[in-house]
C-alpha positions in Angstrom: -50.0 67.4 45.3 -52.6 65.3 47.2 -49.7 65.1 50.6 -48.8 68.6 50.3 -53.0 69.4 50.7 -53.7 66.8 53.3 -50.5 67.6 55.9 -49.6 71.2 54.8 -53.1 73.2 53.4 -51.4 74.1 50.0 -54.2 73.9 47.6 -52.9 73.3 44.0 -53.2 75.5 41.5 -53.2 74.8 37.7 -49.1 74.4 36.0 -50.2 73.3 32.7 -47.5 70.8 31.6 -45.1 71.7 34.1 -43.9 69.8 37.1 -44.6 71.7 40.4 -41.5 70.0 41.9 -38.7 70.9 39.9 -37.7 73.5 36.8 -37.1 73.0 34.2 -39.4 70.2 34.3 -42.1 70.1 31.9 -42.9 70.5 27.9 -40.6 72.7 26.0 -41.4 73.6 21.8 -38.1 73.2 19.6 -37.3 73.3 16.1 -39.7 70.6 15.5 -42.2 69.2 17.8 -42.6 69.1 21.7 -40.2 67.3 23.8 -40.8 66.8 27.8 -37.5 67.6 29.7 -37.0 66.6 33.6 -33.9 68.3 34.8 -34.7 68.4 38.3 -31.3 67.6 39.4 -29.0 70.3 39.3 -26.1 68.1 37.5 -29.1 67.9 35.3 -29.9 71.5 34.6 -26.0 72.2 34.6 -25.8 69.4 31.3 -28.8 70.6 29.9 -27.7 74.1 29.8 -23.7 73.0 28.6 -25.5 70.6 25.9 -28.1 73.8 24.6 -25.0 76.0 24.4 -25.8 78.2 27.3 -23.8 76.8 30.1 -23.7 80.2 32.1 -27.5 79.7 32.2 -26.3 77.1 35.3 -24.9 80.2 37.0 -27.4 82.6 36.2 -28.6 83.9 40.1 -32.6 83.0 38.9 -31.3 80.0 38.0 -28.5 78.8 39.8 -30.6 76.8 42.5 -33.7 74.3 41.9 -35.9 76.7 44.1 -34.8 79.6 42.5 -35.3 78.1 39.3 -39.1 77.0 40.1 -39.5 81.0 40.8 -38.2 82.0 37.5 -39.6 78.9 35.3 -40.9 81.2 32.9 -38.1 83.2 32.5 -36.0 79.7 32.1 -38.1 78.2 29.4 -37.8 81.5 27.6 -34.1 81.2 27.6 -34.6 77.4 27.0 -37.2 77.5 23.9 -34.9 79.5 21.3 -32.0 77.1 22.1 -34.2 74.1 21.6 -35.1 75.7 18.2 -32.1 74.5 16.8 -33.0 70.9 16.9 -36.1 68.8 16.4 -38.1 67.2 19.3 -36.1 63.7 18.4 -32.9 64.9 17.6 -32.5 66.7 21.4 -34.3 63.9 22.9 -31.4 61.2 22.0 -28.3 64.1 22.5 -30.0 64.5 26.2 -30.7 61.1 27.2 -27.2 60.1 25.9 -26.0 62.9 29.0 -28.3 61.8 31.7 -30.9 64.5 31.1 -34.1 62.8 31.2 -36.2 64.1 27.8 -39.1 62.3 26.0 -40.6 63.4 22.8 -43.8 64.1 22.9 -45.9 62.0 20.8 -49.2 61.9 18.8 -51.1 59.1 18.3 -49.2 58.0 14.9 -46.2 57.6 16.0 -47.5 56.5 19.5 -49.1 53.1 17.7 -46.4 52.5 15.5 -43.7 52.7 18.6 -41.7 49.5 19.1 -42.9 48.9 22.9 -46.6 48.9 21.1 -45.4 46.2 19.0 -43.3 44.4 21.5 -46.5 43.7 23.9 -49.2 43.3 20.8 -51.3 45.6 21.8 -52.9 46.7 18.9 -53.9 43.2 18.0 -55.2 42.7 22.0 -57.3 46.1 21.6 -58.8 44.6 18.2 -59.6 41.0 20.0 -57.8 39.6 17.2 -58.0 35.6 18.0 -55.3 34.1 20.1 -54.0 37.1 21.5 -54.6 37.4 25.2 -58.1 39.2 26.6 -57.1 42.3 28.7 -61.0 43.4 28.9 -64.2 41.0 29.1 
């Protein structure tokens, strides 16, 4: 955003959650919880939509192309949400990455702390100053 003010003019304008790159890129709702998808690729977009059940989606003239698609991103993700209903935040997050399809659940900050990377790096014991564990702050 900050290169496409400083050599072209284009001021930014507010997306919300969505990427101003690329469609569907951004946080969808499903069946249960949000889940960040980044099919900016159109192999991407073309899985996504044959994994969601909805492969002539990919063919669909507003969405066949990745500028198209950033022209019609809120028609896509109302085509998108319903199909994403069908499965929880987790559930499509593992089925997508398993096809390439980058997707993230979107987390709170439960599950955020109790995440294995958390864990893995001791950060909760580092925030606390819990002796012996290395300083990150002074």
């Amino acid at each position: 955003m900050v290169s496409n003010y400083l050599n072209a003019g284009v001021v930014p304008r507010p997306i919300g959650n969505d990427n101003f790159t690329a469609a569907p890129s951004g946080t969808f709702r499903t069946g249960s919880g949000l889940l960040n998808i980044a099919a900016n690729e159109d192999r991407q977009f073309e899985a996504l939509c044959r994994i969601v059940g909805a492969p002539d989606l990919a063919s669909d003239s507003r969405f066949a192309e990745r500028e198209a698609r950033k022209r019609h991103r809120t028609e896509l993700t109302a085509c998108l949400e319903p199909l994403l209903a069908s499965r929880s935040a987790a559930e499509w997050e593992a089925v997508l990455e398993a096809e390439g399809v980058p997707a993230g659940r979107v987390l709170g900050l439960p599950e955020i702390l109790a995440h294995p990377h958390v864990a893995a790096v001791d950060l909760i014991d580092t925030f606390r100053g819990v002796p012996g564990a290395p300083r990150t702050c002074t």
